[in-house]
SERO-4910 file (N, C-alpha, C, O; in steps of 0.05 Angstrom, whole numbers):
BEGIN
 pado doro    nc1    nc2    nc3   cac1   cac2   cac3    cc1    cc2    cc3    oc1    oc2    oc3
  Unk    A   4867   2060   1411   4842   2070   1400   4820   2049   1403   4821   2026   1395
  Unk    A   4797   2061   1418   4774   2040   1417   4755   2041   1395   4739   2060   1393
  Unk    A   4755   2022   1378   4737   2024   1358   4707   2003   1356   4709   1979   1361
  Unk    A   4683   2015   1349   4662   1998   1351   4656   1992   1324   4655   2008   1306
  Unk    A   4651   1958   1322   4647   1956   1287   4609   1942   1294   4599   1926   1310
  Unk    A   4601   1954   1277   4573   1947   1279   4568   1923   1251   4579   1931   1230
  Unk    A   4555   1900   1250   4545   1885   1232   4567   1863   1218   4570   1857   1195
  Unk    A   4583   1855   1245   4604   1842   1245   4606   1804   1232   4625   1790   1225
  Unk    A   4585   1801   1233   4572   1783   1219   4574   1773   1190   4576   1751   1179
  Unk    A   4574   1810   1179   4565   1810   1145   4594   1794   1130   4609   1782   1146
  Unk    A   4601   1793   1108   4618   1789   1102   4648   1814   1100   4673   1812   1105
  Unk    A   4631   1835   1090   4652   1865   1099   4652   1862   1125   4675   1858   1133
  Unk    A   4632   1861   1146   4642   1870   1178   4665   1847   1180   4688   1856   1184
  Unk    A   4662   1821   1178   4679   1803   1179   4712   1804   1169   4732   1796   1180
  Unk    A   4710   1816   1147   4736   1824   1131   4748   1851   1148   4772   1851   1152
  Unk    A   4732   1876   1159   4746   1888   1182   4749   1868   1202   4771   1859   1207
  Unk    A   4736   1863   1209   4742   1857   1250   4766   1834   1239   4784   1832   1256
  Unk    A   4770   1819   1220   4804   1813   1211   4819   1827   1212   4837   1824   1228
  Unk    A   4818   1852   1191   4830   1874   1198   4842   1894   1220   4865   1904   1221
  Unk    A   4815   1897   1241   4830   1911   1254   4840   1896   1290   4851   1904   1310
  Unk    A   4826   1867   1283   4817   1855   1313   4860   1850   1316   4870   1846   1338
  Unk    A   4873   1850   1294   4907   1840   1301   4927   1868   1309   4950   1872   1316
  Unk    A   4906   1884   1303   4924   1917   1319   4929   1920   1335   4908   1924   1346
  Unk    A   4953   1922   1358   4960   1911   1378   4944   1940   1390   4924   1936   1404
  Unk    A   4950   1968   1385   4932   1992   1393   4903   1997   1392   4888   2014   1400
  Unk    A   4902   1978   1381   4864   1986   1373   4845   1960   1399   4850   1936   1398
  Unk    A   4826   1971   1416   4817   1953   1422   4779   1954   1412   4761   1969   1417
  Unk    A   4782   1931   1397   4751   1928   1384   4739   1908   1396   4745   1887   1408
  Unk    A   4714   1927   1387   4673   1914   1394   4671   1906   1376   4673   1925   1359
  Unk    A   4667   1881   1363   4650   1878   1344   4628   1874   1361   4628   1869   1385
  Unk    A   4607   1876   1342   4571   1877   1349   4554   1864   1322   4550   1880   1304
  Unk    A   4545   1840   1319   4514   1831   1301   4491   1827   1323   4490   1822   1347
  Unk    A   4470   1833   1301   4446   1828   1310   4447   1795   1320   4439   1790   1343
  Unk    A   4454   1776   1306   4458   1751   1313   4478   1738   1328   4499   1745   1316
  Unk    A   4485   1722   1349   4518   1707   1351   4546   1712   1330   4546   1717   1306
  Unk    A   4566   1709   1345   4583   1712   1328   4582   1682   1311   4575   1661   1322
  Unk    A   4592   1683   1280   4586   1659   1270   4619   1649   1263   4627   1626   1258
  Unk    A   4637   1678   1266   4671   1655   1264   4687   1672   1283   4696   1694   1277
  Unk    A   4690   1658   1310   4702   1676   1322   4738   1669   1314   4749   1648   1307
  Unk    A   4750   1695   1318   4780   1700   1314   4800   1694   1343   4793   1702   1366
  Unk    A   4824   1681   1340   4834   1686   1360   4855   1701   1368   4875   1697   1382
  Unk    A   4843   1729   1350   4854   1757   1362   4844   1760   1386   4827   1745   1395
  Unk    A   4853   1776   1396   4848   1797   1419   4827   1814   1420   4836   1837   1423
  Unk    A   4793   1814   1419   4777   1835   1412   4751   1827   1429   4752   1804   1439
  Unk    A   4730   1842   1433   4704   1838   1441   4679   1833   1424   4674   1850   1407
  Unk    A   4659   1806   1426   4639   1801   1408   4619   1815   1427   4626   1817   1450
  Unk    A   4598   1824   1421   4564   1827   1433   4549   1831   1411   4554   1840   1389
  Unk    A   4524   1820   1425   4496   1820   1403   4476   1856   1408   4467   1870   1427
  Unk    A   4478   1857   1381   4474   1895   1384   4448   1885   1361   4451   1870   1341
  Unk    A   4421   1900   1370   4396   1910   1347   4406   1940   1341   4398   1954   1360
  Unk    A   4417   1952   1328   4428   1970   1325   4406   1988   1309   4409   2010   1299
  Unk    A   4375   1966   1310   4350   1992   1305   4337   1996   1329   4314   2004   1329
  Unk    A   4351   1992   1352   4346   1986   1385   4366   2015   1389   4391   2015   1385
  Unk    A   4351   2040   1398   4373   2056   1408   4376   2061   1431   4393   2077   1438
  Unk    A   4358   2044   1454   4368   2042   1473   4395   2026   1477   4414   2032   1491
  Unk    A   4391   2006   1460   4409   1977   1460   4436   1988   1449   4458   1979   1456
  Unk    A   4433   2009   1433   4463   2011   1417   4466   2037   1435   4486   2047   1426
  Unk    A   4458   2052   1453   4465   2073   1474   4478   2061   1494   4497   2071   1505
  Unk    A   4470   2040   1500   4466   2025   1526   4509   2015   1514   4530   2022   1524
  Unk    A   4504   2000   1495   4539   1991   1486   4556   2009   1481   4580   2006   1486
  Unk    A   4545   2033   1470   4557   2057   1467   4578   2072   1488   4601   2080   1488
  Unk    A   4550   2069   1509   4562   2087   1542   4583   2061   1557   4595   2065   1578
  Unk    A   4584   2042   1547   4600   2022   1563   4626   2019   1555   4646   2021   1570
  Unk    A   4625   2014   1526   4649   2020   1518   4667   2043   1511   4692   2040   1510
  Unk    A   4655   2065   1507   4661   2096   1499   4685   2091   1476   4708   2095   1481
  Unk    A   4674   2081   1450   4689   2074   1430   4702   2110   1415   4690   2131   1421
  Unk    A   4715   2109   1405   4727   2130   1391   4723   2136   1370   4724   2158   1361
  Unk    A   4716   2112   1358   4708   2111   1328   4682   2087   1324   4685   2064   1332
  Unk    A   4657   2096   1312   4641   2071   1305   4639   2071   1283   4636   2093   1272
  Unk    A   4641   2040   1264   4640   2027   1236   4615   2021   1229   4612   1998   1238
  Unk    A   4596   2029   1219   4576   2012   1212   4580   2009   1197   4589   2025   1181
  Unk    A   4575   1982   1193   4583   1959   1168   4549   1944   1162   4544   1931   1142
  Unk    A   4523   1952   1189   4505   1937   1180   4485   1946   1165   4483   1971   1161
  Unk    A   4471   1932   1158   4459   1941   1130   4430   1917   1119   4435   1893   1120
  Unk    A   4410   1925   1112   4388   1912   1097   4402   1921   1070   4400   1943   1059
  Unk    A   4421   1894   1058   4434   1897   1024   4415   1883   1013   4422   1879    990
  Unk    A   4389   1871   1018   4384   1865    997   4363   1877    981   4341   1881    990
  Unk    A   4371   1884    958   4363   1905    937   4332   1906    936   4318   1925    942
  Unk    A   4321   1877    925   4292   1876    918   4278   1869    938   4253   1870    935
  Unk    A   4293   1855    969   4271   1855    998   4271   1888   1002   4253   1900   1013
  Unk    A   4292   1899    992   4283   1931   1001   4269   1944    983   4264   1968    989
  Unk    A   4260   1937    962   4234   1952    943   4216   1939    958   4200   1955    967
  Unk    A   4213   1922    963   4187   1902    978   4176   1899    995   4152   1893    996
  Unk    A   4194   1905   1019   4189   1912   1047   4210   1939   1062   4229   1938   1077
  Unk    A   4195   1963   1048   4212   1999   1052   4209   1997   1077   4230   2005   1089
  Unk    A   4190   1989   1092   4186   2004   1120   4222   1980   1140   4237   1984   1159
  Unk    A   4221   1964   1125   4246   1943   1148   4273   1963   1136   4293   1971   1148
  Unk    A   4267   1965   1113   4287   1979   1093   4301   2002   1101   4325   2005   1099
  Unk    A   4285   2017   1111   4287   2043   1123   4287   2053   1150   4294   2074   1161
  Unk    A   4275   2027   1159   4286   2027   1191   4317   2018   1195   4334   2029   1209
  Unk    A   4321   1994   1179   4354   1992   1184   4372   2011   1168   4389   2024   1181
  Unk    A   4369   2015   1141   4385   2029   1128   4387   2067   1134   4406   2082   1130
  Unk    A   4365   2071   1142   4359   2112   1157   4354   2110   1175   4373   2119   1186
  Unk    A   4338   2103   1191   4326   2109   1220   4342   2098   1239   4339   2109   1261
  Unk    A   4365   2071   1237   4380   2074   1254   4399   2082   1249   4411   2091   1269
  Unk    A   4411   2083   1222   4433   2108   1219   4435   2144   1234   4455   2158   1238
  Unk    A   4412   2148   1239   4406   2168   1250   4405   2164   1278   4410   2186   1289
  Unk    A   4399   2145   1295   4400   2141   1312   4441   2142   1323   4452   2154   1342
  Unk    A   4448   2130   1307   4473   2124   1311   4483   2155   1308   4503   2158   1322
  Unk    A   4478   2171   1298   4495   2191   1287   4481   2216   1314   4492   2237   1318
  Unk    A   4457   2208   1330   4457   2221   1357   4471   2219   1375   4483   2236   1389
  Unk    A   4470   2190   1376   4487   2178   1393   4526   2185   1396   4539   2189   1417
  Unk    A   4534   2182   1366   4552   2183   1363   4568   2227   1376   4585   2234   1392
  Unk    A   4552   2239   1360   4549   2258   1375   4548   2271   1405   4555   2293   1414
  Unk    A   4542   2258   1410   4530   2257   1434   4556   2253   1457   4559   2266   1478
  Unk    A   4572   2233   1447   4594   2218   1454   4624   2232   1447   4645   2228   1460
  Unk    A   4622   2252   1421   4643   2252   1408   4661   2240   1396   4685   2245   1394
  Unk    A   4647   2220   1386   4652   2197   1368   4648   2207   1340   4632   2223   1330
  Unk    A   4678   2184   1323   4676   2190   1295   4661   2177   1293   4654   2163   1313
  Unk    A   4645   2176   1262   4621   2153   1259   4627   2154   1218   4629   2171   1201
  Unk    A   4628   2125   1222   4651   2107   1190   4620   2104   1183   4607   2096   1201
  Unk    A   4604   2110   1153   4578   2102   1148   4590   2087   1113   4601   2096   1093
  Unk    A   4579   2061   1123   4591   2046   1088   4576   2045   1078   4560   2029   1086
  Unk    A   4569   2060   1050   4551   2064   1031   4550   2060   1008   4568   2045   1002
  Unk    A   4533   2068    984   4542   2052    952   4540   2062    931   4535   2086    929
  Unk    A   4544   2049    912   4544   2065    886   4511   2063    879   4508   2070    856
  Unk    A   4492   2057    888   4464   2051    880   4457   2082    887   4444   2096    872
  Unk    A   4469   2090    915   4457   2129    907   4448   2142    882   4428   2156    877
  Unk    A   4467   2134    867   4475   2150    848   4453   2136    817   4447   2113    821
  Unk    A   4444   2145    797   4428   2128    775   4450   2104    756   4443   2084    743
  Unk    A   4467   2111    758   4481   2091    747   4485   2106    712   4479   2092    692
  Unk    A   4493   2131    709   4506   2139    682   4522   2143    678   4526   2158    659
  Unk    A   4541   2135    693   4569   2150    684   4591   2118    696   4584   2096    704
  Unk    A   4609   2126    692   4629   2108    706   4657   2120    721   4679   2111    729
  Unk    A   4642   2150    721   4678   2171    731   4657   2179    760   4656   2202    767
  Unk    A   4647   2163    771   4634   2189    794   4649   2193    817   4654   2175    834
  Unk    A   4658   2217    817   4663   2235    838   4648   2239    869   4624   2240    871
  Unk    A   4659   2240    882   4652   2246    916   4631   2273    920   4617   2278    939
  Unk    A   4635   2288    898   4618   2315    900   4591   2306    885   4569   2315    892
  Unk    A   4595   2286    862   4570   2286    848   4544   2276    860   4542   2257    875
  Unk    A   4518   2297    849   4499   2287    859   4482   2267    861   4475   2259    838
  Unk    A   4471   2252    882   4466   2227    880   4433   2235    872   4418   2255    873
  Unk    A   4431   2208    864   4399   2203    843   4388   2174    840   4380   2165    819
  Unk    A   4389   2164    860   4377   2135    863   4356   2133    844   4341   2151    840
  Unk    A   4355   2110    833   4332   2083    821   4320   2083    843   4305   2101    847
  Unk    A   4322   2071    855   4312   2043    874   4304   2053    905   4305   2076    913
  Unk    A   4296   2030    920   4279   2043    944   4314   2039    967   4314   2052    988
  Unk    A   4334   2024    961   4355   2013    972   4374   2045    976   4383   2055    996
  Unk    A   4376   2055    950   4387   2082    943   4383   2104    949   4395   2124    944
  Unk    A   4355   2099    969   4337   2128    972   4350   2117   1004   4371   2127   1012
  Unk    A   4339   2100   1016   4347   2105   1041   4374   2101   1046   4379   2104   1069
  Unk    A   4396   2094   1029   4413   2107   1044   4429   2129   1025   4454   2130   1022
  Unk    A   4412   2146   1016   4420   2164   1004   4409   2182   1037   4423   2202   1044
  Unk    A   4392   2176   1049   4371   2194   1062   4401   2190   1087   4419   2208   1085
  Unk    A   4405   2173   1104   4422   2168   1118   4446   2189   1107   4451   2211   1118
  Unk    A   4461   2180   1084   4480   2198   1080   4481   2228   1087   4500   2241   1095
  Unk    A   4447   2240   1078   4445   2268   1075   4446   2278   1104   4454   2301   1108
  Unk    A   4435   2260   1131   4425   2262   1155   4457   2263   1163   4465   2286   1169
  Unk    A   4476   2245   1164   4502   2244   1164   4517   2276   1162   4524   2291   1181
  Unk    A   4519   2280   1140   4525   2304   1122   4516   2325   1141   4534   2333   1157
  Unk    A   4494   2335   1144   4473   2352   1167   4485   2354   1190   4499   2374   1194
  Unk    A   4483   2338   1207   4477   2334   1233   4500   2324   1245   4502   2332   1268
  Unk    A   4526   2304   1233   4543   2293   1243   4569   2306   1245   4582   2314   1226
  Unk    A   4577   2307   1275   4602   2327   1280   4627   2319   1267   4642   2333   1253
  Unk    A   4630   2292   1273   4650   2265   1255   4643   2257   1251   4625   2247   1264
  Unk    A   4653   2249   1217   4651   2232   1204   4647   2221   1174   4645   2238   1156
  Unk    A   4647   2203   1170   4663   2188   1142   4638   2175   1132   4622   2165   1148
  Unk    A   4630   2172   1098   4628   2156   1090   4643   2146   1061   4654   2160   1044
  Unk    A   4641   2117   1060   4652   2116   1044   4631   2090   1030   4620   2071   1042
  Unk    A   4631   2097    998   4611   2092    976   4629   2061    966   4653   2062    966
  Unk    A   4611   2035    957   4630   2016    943   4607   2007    921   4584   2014    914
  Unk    A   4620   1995    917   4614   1971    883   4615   1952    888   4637   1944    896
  Unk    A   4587   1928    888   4592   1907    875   4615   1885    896   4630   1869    885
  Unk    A   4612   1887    926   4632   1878    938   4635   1840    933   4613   1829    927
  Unk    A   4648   1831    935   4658   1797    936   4678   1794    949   4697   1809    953
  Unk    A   4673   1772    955   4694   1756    979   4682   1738    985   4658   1735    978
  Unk    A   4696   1719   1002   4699   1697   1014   4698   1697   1043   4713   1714   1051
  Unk    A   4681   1679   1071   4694   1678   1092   4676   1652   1096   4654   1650   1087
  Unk    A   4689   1632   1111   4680   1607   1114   4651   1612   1137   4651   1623   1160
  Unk    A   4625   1595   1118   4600   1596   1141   4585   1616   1139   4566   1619   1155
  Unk    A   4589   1633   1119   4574   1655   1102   4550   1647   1102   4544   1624   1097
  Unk    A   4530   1667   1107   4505   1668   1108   4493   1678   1076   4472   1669   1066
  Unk    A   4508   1693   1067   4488   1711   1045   4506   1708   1021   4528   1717   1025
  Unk    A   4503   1700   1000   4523   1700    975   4518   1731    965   4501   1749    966
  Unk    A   4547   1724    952   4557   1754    931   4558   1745    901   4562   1721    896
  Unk    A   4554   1761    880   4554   1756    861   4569   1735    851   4560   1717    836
  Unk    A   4602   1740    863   4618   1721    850   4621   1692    861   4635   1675    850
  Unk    A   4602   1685    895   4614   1654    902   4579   1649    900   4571   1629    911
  Unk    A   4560   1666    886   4543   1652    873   4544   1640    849   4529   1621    844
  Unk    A   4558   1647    835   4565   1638    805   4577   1615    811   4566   1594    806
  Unk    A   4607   1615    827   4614   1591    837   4603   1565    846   4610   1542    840
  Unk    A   4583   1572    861   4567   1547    872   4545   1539    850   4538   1515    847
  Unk    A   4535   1560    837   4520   1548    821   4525   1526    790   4514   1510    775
  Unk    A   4549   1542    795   4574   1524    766   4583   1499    778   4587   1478    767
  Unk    A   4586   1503    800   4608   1480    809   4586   1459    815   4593   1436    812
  Unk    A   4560   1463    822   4539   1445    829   4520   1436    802   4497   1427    805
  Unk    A   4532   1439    772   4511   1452    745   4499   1461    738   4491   1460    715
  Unk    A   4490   1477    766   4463   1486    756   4462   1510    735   4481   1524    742
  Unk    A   4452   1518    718   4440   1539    696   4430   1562    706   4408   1562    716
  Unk    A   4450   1590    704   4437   1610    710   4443   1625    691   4460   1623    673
  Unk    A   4414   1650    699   4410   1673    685   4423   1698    695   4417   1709    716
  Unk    A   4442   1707    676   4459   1735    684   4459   1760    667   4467   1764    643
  Unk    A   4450   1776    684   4447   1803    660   4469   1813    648   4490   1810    661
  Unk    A   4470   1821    632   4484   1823    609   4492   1861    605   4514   1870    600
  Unk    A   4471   1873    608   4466   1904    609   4467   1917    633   4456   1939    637
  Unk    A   4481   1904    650   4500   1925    669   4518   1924    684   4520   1905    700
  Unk    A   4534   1944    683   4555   1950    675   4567   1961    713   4556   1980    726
  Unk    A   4590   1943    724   4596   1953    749   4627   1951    746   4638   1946    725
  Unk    A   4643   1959    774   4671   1949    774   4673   1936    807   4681   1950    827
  Unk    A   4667   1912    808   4677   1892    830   4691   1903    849   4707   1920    840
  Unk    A   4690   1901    872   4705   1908    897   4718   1888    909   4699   1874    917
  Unk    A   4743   1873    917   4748   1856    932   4741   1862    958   4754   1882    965
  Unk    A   4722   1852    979   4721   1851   1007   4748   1862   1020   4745   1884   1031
  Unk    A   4771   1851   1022   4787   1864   1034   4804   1880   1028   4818   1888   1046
  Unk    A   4808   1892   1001   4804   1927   1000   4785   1940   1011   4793   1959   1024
  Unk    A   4762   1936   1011   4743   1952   1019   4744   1956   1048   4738   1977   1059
  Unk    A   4756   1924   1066   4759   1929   1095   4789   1945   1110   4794   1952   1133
  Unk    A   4809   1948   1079   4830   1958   1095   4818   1989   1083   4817   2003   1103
  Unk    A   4812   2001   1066   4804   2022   1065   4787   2042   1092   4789   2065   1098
  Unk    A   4767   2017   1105   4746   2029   1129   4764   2034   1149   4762   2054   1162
  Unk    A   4788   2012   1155   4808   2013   1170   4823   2038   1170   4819   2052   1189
  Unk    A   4836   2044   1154   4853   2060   1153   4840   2091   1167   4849   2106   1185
  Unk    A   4812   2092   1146   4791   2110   1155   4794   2122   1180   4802   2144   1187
  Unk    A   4783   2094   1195   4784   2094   1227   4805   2102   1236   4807   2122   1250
  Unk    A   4823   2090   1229   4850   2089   1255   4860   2121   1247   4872   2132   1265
  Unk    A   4858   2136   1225   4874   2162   1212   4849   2188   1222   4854   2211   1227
  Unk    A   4822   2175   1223   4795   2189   1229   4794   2203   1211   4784   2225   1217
  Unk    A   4802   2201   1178   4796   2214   1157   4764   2215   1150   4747   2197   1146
  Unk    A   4763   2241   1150   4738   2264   1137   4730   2263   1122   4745   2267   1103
  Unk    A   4692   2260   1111   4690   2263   1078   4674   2247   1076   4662   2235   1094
  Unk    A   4673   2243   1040   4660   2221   1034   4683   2213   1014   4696   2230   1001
  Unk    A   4685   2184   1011   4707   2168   1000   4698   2147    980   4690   2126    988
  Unk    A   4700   2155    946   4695   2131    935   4718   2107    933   4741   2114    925
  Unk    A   4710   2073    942   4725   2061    938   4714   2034    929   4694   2023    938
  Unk    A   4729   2025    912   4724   2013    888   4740   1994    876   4762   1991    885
  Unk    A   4732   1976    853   4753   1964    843   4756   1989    812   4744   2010    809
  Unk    A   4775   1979    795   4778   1996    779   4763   1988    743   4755   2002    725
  Unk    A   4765   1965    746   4759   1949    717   4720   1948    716   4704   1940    733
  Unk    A   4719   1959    692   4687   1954    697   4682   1932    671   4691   1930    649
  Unk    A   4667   1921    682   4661   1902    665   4624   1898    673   4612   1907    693
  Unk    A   4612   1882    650   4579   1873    644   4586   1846    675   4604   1831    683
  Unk    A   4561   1853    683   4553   1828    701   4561   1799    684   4575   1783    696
  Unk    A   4556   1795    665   4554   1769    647   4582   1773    642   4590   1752    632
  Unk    A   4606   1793    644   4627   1789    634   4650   1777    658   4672   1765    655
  Unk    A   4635   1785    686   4635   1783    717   4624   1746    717   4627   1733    737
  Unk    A   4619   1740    704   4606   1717    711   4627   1689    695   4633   1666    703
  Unk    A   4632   1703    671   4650   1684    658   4678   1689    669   4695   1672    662
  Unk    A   4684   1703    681   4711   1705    687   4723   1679    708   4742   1663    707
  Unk    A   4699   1684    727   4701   1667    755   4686   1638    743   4683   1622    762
  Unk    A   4675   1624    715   4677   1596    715   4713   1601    698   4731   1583    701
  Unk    A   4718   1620    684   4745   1609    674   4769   1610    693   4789   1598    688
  Unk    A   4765   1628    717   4778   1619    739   4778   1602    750   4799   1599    762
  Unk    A   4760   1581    756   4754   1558    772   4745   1528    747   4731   1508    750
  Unk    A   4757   1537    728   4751   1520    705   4720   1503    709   4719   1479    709
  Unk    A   4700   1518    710   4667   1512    700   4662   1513    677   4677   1517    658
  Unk    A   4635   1509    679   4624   1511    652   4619   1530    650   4605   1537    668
  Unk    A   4625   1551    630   4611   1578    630   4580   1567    603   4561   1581    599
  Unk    A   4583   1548    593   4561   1545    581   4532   1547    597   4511   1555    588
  Unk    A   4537   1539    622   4510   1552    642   4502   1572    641   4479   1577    647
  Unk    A   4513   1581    636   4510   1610    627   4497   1621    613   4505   1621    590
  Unk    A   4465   1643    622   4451   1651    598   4446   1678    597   4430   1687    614
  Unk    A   4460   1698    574   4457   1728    585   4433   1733    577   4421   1722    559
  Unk    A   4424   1755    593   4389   1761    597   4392   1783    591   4415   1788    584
  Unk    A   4373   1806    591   4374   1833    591   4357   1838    619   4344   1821    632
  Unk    A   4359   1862    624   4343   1872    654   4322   1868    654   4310   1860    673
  Unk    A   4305   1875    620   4287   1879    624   4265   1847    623   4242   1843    632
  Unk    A   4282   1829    610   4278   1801    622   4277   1796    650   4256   1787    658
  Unk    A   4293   1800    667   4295   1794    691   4276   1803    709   4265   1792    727
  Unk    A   4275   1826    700   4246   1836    716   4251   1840    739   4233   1829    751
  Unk    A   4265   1850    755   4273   1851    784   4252   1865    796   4241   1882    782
  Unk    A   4243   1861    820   4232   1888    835   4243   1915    839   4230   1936    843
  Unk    A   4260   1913    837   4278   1937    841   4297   1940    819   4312   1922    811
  Unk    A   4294   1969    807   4307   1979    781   4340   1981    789   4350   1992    808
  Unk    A   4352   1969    771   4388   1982    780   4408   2000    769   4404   1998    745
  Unk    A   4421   2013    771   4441   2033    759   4449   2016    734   4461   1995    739
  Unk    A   4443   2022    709   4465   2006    681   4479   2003    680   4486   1982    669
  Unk    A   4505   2028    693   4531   2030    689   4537   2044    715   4520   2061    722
  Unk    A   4567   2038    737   4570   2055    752   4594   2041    753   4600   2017    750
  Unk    A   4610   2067    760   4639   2072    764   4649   2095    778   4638   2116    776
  Unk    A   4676   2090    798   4683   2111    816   4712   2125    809   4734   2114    806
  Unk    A   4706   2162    805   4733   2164    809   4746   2161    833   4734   2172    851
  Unk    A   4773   2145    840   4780   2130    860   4803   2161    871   4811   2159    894
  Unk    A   4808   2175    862   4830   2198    871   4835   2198    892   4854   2188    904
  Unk    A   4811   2212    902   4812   2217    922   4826   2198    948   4841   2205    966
  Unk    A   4813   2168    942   4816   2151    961   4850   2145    965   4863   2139    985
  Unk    A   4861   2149    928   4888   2140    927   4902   2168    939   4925   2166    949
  Unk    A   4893   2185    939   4912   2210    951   4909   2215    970   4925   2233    975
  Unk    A   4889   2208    998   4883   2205   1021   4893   2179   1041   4908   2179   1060
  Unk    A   4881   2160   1032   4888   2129   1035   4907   2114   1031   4915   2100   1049
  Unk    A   4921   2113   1003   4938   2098    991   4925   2069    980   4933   2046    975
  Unk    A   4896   2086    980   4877   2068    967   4889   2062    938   4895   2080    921
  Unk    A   4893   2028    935   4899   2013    911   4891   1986    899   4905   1966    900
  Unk    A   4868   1988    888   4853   1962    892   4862   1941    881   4883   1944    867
  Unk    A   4854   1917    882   4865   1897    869   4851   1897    840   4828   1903    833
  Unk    A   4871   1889    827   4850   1877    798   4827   1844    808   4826   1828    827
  Unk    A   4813   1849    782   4791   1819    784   4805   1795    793   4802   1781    813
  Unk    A   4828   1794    764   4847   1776    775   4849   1767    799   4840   1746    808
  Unk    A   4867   1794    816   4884   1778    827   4864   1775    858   4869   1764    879
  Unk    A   4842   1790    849   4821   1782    874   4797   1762    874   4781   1758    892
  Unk    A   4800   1745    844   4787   1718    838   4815   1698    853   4812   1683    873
  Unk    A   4833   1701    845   4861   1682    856   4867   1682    885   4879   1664    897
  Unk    A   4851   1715    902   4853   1709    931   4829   1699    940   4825   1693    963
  Unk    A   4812   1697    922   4781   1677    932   4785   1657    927   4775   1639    941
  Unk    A   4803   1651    904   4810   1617    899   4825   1598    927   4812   1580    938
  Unk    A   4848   1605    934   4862   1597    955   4840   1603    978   4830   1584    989
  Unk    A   4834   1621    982   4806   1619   1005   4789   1594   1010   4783   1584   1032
  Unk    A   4782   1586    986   4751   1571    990   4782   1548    976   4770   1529    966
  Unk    A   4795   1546    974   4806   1514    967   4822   1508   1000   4825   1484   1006
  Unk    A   4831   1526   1018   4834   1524   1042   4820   1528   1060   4829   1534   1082
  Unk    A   4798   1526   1055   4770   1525   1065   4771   1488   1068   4751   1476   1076
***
């Protein structure tokens, strides 16, 4: 199976192309906008893809004639995307849509990884059918992508996450939990909201989940998730009492202190069913996915 993973770079694309680059059947593309920054010495293909370039991602498309494409890339950050919609929406919809011509076009499945920010953030049981209702400008466009998906796309998958963390050495962008880390382990004093309410994803659930996706070419849309929901501030003390910090750095805020540019869901949670009765989707607890970040960054 030839598979194309788009935004190989990120920390999720990174946790697939682990995933799937040791399949002795699968032969993978990874593709970032930038150099590769850790190459593997699996068996797989790196190239530099603008994947808001649809000549450029046609052009890799027709060369490789992949079977399955992953996009994994993404404008995540929440309040540069209230701030600057038009970059927002070019990477997060307009090349999603691009991709999903293309993909078409080809007869290609097409894997679209998406989030719980769709949705307003009231419930903590959400279902694969429920309707999405974004806050934020992050939520609209790839709510907009999803719906274009949905419409127009012959194959294909998305699948919604939470709150992802992990580890990979030379990381460009922190995640909630190895920001807490660095900022404890270095003393510095941060501010963590207190009033909302998520359930953590380990990175590599989330990458054997896209995997499986791919390699089975399962249909749909797929919530996958961790299962424990806990307060950001409750997310924050866990990982200094895992790594024995100070949690006294520690100062819970409310949202409306923080003031973000961009409004966030209060509370969101996934019913996971589906994923466990399709997949054999089984997430890790916090635990035991603070304990596989620990050995990470101490063998780092």
């Amino acid at each position: 199976m030839k598979i194309l993973l788009t935004g190989a770079n990120g920390m999720v694309g990174q946790k697939i192309k682990e995933e799937l680059a040791g399949i002795p059947q699968v032969q993978l593309t990874a593709t970032s906008l930038h150099p590769e920054i850790r190459p593997l010495a699996t068996d797989y293909r790196f190239e530099t893809l603008d994947i808001s370039s649809a000549t450029h991602l046609s052009d890799i498309v027709a060369r490789h004639q992949p079977d399955v494409i992953i996009n994994a890339a993404a404008q995540a950050n929440v309040n540069a995307c209230e701030q600057n919609r038009i970059l927002c929406r070019h990477v997060n919809t307009e090349a999603v849509i691009d991709i999903t011509h293309i993909a078409n076009r080809y007869g290609i499945h097409l894997v679209q990884i998406s989030t719980d920010f769709v949705f307003s953030g009231q419930r903590t049981d959400y279902s694969e059918e429920d309707i999405a209702d974004p806050l934020n400008y992050y939520g609209m466009a790839k709510k907009e992508a999803e719906d274009y998906i949905m419409e127009h796309a012959k194959r294909w998958s998305i699948i919604r996450t939470i709150l992802v963390y992990g580890y990979v050495p030379g990381m460009n962008r922190q995640n909630l939990v190895t920001w807490v880390y660095h900022a404890l382990k270095n003393g510095q004093s941060i501010n963590v909201v207190q009033d909302q309410y998520r359930t953590p994803t380990l990175a590599e659930d989330l990458a054997q989940a896209c995997s499986q996706i791919a390699l089975h070419t399962k249909e749909g849309i797929f919530h996958v998730a961790g299962k424990e929901l806990m307060s950001v501030e409750q997310i924050a003390r866990r990982v200094a009492q895992q790594f024995h910090l100070d949690a006294g750095l520690i100062t819970p805020v409310s949202s409306a202190w923080l003031n973000e540019p961009a409004m966030r869901p209060p509370k969101s949670g996934f019913n996971l069913m589906k994923a466990e009765k399709m997949l054999g989707f089984i997430p890790h607890s916090f635990q035991e996915g603070l304990t596989t970040l620990e050995r990470q960054l101490h063998h780092n």
